[in-house]
Backbone as JSON Lines, residues from 0, in Angstrom:
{"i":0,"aa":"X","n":[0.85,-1.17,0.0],"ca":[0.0,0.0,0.0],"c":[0.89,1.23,0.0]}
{"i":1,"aa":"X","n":[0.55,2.29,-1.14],"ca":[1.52,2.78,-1.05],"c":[0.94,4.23,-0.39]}
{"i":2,"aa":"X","n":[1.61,5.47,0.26],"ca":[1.12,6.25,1.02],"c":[1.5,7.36,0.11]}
{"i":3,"aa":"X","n":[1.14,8.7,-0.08],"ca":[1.22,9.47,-1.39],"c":[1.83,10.69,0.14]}
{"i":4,"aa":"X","n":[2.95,11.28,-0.51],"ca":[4.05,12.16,0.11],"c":[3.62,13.33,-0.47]}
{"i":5,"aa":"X","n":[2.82,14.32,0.52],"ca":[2.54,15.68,0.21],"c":[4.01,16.35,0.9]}
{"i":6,"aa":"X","n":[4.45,17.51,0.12],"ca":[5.6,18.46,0.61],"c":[5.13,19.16,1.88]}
{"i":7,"aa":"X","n":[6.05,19.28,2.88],"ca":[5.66,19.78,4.39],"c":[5.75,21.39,3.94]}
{"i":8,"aa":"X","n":[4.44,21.82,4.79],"ca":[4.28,23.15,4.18],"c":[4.27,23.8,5.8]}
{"i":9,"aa":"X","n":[4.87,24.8,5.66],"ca":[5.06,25.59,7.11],"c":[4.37,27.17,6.88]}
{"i":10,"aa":"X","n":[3.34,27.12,7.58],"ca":[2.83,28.85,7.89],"c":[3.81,29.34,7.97]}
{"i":11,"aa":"X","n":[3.42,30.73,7.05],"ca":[4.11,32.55,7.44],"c":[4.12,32.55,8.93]}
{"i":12,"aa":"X","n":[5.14,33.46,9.43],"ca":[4.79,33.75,10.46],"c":[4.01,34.75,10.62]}
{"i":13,"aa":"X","n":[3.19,35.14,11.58],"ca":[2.23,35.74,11.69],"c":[1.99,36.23,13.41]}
{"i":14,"aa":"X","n":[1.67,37.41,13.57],"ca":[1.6,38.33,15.02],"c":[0.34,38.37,15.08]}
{"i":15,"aa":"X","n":[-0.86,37.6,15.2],"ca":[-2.11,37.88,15.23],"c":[-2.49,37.72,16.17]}
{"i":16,"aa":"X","n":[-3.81,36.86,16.42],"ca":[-4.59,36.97,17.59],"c":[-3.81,35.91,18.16]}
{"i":17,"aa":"X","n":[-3.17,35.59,19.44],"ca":[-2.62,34.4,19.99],"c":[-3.94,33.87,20.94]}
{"i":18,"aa":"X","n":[-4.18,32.59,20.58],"ca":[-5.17,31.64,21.72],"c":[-4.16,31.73,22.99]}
{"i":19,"aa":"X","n":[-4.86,32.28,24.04],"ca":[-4.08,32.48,25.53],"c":[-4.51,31.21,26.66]}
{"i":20,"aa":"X","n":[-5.92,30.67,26.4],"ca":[-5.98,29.45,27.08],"c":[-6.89,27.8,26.47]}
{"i":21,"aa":"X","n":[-6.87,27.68,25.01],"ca":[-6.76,26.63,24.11],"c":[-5.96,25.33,25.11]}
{"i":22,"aa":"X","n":[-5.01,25.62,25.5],"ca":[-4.03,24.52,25.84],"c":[-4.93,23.87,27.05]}
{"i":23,"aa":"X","n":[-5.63,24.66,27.49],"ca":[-5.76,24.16,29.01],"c":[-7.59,24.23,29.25]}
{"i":24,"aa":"X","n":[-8.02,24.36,28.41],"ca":[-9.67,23.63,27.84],"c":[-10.18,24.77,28.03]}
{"i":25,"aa":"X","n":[-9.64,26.47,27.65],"ca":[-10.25,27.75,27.71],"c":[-10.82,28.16,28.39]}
{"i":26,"aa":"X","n":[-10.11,28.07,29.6],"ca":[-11.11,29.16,30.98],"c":[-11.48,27.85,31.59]}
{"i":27,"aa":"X","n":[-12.41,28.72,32.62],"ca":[-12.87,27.61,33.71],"c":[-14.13,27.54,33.74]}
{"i":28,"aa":"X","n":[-14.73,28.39,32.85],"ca":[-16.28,28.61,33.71],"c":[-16.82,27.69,32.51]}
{"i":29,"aa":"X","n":[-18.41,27.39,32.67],"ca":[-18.69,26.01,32.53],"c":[-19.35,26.2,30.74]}
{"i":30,"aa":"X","n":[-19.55,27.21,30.25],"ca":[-19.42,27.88,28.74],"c":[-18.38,27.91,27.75]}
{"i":31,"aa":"X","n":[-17.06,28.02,28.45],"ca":[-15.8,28.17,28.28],"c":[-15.1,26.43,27.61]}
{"i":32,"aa":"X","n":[-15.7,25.69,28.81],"ca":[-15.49,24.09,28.34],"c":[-16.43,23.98,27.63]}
{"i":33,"aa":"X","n":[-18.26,23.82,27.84],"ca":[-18.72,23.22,26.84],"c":[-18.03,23.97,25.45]}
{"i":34,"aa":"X","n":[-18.08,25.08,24.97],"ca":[-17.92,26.0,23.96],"c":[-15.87,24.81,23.33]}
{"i":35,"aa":"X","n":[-15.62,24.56,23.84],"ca":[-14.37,23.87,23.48],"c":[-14.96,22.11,23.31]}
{"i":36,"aa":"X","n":[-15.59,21.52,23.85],"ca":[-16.4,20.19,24.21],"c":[-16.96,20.0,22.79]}
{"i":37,"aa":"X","n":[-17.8,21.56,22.35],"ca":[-18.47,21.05,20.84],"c":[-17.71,21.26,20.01]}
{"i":38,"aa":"X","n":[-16.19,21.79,20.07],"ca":[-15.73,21.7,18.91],"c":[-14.74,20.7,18.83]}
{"i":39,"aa":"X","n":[-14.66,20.05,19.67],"ca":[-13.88,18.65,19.51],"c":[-14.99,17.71,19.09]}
{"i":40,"aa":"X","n":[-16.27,17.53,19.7],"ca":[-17.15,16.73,19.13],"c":[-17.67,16.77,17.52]}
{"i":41,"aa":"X","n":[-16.87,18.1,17.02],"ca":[-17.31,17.7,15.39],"c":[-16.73,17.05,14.91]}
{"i":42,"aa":"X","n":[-15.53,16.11,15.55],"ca":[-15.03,15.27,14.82],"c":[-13.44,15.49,13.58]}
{"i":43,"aa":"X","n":[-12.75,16.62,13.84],"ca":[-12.26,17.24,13.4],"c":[-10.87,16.32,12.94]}
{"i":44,"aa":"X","n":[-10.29,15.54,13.92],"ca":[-9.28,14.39,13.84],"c":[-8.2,15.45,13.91]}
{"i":45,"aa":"X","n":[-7.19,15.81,12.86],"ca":[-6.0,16.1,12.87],"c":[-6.23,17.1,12.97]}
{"i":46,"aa":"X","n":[-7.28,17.94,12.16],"ca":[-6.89,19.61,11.92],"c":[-7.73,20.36,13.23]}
{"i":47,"aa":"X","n":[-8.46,19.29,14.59],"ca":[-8.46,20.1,15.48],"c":[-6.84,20.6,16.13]}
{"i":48,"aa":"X","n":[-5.7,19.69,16.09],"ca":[-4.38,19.78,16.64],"c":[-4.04,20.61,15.75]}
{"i":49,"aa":"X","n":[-4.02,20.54,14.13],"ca":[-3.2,21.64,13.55],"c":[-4.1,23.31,13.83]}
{"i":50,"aa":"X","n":[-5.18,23.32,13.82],"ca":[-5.92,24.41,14.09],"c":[-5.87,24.92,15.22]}
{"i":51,"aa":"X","n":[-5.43,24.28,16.52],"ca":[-4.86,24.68,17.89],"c":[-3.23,25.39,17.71]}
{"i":52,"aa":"X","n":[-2.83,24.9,16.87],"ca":[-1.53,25.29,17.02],"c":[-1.71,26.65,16.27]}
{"i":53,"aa":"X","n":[-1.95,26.54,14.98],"ca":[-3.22,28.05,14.17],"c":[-2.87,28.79,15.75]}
{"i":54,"aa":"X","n":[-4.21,29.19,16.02],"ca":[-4.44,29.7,17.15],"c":[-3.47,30.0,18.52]}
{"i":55,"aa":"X","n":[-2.71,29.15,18.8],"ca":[-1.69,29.72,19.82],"c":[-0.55,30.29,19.38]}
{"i":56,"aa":"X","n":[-0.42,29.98,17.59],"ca":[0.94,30.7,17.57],"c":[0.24,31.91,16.54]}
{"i":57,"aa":"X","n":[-0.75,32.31,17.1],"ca":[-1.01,33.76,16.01],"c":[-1.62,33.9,14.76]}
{"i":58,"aa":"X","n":[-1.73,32.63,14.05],"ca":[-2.01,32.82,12.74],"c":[-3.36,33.01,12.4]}
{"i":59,"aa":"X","n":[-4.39,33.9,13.16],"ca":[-5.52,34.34,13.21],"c":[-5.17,36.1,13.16]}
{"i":60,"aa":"X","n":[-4.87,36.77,11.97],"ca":[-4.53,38.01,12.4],"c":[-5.96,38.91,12.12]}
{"i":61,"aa":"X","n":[-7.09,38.18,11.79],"ca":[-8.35,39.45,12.18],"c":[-9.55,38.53,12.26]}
{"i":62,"aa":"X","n":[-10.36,39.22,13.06],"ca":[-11.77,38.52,13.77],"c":[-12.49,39.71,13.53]}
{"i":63,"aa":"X","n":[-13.64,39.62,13.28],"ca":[-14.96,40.4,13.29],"c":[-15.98,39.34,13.47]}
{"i":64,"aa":"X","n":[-16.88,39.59,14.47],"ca":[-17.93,39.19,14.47],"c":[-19.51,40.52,14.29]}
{"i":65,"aa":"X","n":[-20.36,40.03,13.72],"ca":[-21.4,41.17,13.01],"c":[-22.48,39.91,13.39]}
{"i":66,"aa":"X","n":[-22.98,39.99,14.27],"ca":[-24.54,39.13,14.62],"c":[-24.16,37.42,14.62]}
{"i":67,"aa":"X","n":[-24.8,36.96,13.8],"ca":[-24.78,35.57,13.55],"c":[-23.42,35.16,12.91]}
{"i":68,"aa":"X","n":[-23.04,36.25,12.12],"ca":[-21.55,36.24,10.84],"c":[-20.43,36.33,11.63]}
{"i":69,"aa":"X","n":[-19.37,35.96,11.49],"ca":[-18.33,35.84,11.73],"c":[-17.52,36.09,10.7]}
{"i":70,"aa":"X","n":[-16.4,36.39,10.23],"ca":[-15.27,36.61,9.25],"c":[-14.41,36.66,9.99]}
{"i":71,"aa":"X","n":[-12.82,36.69,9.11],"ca":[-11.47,36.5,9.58],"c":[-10.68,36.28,9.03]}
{"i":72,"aa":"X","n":[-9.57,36.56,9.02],"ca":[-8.32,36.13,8.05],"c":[-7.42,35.01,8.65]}
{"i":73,"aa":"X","n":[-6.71,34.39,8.22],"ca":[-5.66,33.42,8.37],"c":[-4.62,33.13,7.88]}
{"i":74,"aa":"X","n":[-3.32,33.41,8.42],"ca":[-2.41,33.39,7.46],"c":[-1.87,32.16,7.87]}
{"i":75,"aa":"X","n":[-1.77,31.6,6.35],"ca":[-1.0,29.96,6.46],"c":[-0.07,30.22,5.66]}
{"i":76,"aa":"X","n":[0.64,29.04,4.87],"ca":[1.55,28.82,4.17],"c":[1.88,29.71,2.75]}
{"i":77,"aa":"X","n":[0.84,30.25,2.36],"ca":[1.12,31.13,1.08],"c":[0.72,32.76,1.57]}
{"i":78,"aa":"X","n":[1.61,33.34,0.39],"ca":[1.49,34.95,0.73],"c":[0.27,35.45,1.35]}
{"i":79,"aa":"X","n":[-1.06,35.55,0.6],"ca":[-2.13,36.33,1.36],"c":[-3.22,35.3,2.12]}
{"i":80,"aa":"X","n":[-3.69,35.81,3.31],"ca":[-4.23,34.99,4.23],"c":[-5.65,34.21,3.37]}
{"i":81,"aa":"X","n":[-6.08,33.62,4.35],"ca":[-7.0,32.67,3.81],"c":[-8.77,33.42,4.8]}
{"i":82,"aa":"X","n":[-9.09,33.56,3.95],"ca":[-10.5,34.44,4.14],"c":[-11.63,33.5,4.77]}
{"i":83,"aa":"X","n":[-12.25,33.45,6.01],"ca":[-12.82,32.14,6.95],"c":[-14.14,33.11,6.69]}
{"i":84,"aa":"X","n":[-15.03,32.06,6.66],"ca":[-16.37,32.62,6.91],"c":[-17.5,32.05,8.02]}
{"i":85,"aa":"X","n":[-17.86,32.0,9.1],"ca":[-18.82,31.09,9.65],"c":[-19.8,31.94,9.94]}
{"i":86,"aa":"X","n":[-20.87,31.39,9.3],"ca":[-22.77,31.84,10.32],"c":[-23.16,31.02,10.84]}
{"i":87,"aa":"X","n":[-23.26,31.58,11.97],"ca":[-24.6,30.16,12.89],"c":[-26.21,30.21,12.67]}
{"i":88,"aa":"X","n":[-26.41,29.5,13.05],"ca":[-28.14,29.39,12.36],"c":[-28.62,30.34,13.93]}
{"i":89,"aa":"X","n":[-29.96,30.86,13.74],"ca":[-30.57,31.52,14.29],"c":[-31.78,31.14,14.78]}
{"i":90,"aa":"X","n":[-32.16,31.18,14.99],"ca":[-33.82,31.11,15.82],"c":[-34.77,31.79,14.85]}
{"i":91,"aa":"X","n":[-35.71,31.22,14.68],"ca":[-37.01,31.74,13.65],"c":[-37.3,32.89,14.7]}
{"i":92,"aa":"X","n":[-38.26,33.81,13.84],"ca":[-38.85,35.27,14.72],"c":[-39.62,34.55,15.85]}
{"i":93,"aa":"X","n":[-40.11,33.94,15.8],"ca":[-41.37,33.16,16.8],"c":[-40.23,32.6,18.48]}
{"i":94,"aa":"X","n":[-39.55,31.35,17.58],"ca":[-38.45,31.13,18.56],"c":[-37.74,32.31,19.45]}
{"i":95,"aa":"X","n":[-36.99,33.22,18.58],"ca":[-36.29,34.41,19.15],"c":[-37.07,34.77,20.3]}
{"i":96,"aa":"X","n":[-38.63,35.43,19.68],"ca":[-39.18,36.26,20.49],"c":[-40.07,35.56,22.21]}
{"i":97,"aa":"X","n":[-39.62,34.27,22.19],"ca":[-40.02,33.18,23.22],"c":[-38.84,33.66,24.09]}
{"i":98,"aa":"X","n":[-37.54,32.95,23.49],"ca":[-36.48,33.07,24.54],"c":[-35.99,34.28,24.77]}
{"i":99,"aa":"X","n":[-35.85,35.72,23.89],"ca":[-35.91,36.87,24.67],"c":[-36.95,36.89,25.52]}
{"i":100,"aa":"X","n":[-38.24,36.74,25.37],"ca":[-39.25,36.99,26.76],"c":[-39.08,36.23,27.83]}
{"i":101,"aa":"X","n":[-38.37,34.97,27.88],"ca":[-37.62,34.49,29.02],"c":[-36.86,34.7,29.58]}
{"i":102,"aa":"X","n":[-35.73,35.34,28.9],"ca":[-34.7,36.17,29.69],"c":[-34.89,36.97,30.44]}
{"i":103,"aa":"X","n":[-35.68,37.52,29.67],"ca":[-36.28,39.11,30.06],"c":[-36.81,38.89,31.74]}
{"i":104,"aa":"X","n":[-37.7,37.57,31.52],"ca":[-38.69,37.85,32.21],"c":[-38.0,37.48,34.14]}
{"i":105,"aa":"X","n":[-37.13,37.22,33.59],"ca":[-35.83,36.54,35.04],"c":[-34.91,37.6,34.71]}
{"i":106,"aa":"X","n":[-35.1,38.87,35.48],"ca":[-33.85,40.23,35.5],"c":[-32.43,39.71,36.15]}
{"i":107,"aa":"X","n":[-32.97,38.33,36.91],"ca":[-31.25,38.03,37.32],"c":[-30.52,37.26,36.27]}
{"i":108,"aa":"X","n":[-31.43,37.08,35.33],"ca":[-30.25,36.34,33.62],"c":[-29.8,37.55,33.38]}
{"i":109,"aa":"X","n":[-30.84,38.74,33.22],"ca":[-30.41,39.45,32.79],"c":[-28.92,40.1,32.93]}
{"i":110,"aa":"X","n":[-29.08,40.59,34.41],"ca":[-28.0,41.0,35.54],"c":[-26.83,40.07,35.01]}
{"i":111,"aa":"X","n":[-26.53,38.78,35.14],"ca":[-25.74,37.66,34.95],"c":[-24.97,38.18,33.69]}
{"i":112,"aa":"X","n":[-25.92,37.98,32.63],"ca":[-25.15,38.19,31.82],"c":[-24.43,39.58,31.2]}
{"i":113,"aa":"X","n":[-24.7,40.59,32.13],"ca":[-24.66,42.19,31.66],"c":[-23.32,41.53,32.48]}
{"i":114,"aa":"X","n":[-23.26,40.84,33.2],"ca":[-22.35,41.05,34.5],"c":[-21.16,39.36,33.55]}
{"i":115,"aa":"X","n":[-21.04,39.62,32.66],"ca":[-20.03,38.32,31.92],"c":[-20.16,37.02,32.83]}
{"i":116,"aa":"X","n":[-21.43,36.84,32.85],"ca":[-21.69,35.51,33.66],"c":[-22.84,35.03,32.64]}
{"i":117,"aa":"X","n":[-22.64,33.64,32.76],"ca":[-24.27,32.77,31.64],"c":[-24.77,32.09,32.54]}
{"i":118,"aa":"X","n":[-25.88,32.5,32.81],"ca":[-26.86,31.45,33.52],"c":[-26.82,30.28,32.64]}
{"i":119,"aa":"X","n":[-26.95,28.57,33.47],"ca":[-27.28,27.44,32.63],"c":[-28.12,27.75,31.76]}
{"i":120,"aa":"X","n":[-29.73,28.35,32.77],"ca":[-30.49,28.13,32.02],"c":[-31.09,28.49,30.59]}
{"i":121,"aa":"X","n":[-30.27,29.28,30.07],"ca":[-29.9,30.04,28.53],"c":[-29.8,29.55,28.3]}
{"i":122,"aa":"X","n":[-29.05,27.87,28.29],"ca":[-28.49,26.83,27.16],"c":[-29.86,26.39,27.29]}
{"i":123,"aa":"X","n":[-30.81,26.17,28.32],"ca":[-31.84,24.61,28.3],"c":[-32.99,25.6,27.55]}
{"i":124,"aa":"X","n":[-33.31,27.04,27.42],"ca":[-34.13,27.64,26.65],"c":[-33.99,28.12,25.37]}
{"i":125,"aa":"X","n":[-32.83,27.5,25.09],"ca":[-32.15,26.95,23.49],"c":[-33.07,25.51,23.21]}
{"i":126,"aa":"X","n":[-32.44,24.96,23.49],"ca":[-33.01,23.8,23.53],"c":[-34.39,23.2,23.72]}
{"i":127,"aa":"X","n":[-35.1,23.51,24.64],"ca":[-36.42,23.53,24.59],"c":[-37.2,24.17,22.93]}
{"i":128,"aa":"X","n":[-35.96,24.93,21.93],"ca":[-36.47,25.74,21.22],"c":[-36.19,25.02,19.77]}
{"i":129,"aa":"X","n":[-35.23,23.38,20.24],"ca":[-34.68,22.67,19.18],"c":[-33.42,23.07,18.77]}
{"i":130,"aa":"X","n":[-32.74,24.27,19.14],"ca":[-31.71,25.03,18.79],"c":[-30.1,24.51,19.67]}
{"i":131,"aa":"X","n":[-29.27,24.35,19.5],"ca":[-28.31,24.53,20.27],"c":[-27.31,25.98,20.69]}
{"i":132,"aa":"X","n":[-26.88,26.09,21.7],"ca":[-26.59,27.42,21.79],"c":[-25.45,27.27,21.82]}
{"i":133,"aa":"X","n":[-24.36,26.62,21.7],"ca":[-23.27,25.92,21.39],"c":[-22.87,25.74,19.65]}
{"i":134,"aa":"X","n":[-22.0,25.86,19.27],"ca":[-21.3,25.55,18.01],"c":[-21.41,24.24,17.74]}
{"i":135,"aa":"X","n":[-21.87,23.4,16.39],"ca":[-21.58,21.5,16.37],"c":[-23.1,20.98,16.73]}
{"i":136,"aa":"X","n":[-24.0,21.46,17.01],"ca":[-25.46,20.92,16.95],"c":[-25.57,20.74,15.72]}
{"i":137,"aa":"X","n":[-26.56,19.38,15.92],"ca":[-26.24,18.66,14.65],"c":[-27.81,18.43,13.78]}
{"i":138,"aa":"X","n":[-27.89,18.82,12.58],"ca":[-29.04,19.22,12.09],"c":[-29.46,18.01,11.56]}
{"i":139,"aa":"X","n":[-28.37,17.28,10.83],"ca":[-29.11,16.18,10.06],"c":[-27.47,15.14,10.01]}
{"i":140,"aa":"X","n":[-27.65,14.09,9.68],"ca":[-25.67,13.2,9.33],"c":[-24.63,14.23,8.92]}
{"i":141,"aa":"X","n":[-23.58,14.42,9.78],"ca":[-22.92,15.14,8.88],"c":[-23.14,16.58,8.26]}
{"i":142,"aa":"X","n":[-24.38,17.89,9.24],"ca":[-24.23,18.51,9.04],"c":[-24.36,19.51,10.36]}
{"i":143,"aa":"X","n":[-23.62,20.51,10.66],"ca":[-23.55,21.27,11.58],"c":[-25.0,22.67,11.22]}
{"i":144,"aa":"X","n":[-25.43,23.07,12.68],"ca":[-26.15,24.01,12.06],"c":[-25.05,25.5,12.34]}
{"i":145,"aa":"X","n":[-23.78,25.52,12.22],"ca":[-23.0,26.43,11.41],"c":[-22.43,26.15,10.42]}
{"i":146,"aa":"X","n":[-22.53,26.94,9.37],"ca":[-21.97,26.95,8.24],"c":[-20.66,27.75,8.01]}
{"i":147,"aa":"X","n":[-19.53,27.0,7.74],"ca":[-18.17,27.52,7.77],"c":[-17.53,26.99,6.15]}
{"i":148,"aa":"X","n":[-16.87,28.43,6.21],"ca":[-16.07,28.09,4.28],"c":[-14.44,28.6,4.85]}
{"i":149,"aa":"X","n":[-13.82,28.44,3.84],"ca":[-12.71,29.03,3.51],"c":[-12.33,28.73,2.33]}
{"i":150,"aa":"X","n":[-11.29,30.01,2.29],"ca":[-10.61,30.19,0.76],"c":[-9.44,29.26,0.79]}
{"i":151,"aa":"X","n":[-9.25,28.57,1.53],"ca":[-8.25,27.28,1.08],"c":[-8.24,26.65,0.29]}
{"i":152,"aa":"X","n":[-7.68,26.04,0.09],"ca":[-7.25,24.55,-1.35],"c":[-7.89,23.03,-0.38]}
{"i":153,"aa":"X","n":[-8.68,23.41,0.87],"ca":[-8.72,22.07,1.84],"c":[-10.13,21.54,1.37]}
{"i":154,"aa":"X","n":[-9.9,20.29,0.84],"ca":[-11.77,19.8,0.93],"c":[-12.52,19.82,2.02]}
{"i":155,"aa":"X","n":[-11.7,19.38,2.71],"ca":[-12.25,19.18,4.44],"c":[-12.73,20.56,4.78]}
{"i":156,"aa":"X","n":[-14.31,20.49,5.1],"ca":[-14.7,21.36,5.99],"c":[-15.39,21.03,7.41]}
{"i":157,"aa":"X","n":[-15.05,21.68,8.14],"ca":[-14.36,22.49,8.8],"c":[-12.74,22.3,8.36]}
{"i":158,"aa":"X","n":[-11.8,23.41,8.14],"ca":[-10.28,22.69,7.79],"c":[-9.83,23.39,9.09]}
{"i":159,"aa":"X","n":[-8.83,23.43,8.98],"ca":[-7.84,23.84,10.36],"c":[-7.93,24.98,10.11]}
{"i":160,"aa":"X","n":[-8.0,26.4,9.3],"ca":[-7.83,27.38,9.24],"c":[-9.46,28.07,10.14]}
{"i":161,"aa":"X","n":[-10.88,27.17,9.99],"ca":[-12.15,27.33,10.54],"c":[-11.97,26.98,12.02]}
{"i":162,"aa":"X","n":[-10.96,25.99,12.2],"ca":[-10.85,25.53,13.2],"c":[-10.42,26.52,14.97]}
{"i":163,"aa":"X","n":[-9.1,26.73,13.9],"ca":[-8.14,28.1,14.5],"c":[-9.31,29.31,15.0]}
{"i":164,"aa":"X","n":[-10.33,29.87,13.71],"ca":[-10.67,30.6,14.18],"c":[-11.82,30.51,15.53]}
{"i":165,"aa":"X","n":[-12.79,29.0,15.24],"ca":[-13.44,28.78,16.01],"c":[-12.84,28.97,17.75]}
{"i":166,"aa":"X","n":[-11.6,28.46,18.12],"ca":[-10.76,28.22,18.87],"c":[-10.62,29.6,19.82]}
{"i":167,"aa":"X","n":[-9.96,30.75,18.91],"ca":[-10.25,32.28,18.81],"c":[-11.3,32.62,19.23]}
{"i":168,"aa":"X","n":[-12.66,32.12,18.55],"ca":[-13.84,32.82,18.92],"c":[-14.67,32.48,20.32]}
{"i":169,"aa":"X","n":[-13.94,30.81,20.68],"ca":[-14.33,30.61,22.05],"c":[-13.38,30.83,23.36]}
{"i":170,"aa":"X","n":[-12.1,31.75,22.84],"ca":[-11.82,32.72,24.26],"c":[-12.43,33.86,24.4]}
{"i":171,"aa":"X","n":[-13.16,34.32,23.31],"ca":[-13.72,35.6,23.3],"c":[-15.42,35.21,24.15]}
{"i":172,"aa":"X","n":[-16.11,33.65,23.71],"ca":[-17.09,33.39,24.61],"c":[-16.61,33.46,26.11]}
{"i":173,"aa":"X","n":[-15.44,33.14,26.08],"ca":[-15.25,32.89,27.46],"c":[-15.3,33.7,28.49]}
{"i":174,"aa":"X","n":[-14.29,35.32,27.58],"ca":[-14.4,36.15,28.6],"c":[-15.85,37.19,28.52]}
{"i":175,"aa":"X","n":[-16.6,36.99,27.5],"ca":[-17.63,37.49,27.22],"c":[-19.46,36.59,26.77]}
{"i":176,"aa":"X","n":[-19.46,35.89,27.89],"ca":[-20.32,34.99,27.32],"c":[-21.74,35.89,26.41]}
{"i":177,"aa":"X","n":[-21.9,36.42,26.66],"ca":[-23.47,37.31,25.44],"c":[-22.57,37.34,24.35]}
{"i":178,"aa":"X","n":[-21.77,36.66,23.65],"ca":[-20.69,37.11,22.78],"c":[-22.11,35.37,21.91]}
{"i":179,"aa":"X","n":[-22.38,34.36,22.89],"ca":[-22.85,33.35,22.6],"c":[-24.38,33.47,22.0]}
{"i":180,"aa":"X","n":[-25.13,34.66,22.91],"ca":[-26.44,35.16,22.09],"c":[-26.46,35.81,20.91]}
{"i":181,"aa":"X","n":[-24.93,36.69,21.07],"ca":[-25.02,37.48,19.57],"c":[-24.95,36.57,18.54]}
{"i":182,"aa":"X","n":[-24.23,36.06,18.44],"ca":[-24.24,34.82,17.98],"c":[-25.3,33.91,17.23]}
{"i":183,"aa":"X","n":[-26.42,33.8,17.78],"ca":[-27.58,33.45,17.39],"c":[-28.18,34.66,17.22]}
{"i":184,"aa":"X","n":[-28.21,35.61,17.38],"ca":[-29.18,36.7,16.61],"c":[-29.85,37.73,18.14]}
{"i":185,"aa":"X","n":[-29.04,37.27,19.23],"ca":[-30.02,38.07,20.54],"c":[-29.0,38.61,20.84]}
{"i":186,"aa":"X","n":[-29.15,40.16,21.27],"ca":[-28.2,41.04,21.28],"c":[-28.65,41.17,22.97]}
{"i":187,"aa":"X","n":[-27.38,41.92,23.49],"ca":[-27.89,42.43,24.86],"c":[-28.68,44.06,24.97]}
{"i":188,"aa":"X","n":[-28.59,44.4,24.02],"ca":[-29.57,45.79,24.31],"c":[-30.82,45.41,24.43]}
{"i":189,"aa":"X","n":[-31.24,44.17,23.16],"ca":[-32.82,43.9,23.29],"c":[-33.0,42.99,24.82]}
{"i":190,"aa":"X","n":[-32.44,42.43,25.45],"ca":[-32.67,42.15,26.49],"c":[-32.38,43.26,27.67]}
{"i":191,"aa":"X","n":[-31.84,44.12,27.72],"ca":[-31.86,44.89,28.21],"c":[-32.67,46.06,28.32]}
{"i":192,"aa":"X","n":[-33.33,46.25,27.28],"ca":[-34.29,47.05,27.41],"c":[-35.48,46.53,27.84]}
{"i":193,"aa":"X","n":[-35.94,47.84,28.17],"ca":[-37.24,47.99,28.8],"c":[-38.21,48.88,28.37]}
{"i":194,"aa":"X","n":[-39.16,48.25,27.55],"ca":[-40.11,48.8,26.71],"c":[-41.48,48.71,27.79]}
């Protein structure tokens, strides 16, 4: 059997976003692990390890997140970075407007989360809604309800460059959990207000 010899390709170096706690299952608080938990459960094999390494040594040099969208650059092995795209699925208007009125309706979620804390019960009023509030919920065999691309040459999707950024985007849940509602489409002003 013979094994086919791809040339070892080594990332640019790159000063970007460095993953500060990837190594050590991202924080402590209990968002921080699941949010790392679902992205090992997609099954990723090698390019979760090469996409960790992505991530701690920098090669994430821009993040924007805009609601559900995510974008980002990645610089790997060739001159200009590799352009990442992920959206997470959202909640229908009906859904949305259930679990904002639940939040709402408990001012200490509210408080919690103004205050970079996630109540559990945000994840189980996901869920009750069919939704996961987590990254890697699984819609049907083999399909995530986020949708992630890149401008790579990789068939594999998720590749290590989606990976890296995912990685990135769950120290930013960590130290900011409503970073997880925006995410799905619930912002903290609309829970915060008071109409």
């Amino acid at each position: 059997m013979s094994k086919k010899r791809y040339p070892v390709r080594i990332p640019r170096f790159a000063a970007g976003i460095r993953a500060q706690e990837s190594r050590t299952g991202s924080g402590r608080s209990w968002w921080a692990k699941r949010w790392l938990e679902s992205i090992e459960a997609m099954q990723l094999g090698a390019r979760l390890g090469r996409g960790r390494n992505y991530a701690l040594s920098g090669q994430v040099v821009s993040l924007r997140i805009e609601g559900p969208r995510v974008t980002a650059s990645v610089v790997g092995a060739r001159p200009e970075p590799y352009e990442v795209n992920i959206v997470f699925r959202t909640p229908d208007d009906a859904a949305h407007g259930r679990i904002v009125g639940r939040i709402r309706a408990e001012p200490m979620h509210v408080a919690r989360l103004l205050a970079d804390d996630l109540p559990m019960e945000v994840e189980a009023m996901f869920r009750e809604e069919g939704l996961d509030l987590f990254p890697g919920g699984r819609l049907a065999p083999r399909t995530y309800d986020v949708t992630t691309a890149c401008s790579c040459p990789d068939y594999a999707n998720p590749c290590k460059h989606v990976t890296a950024v995912l990685l990135i985007l769950g120290e930013e849940v960590a130290r900011r959990p409503a970073t997880l509602l925006e995410l799905r489409g619930i912002t903290v002003e609309e829970l915060a207000d008071e109409d």
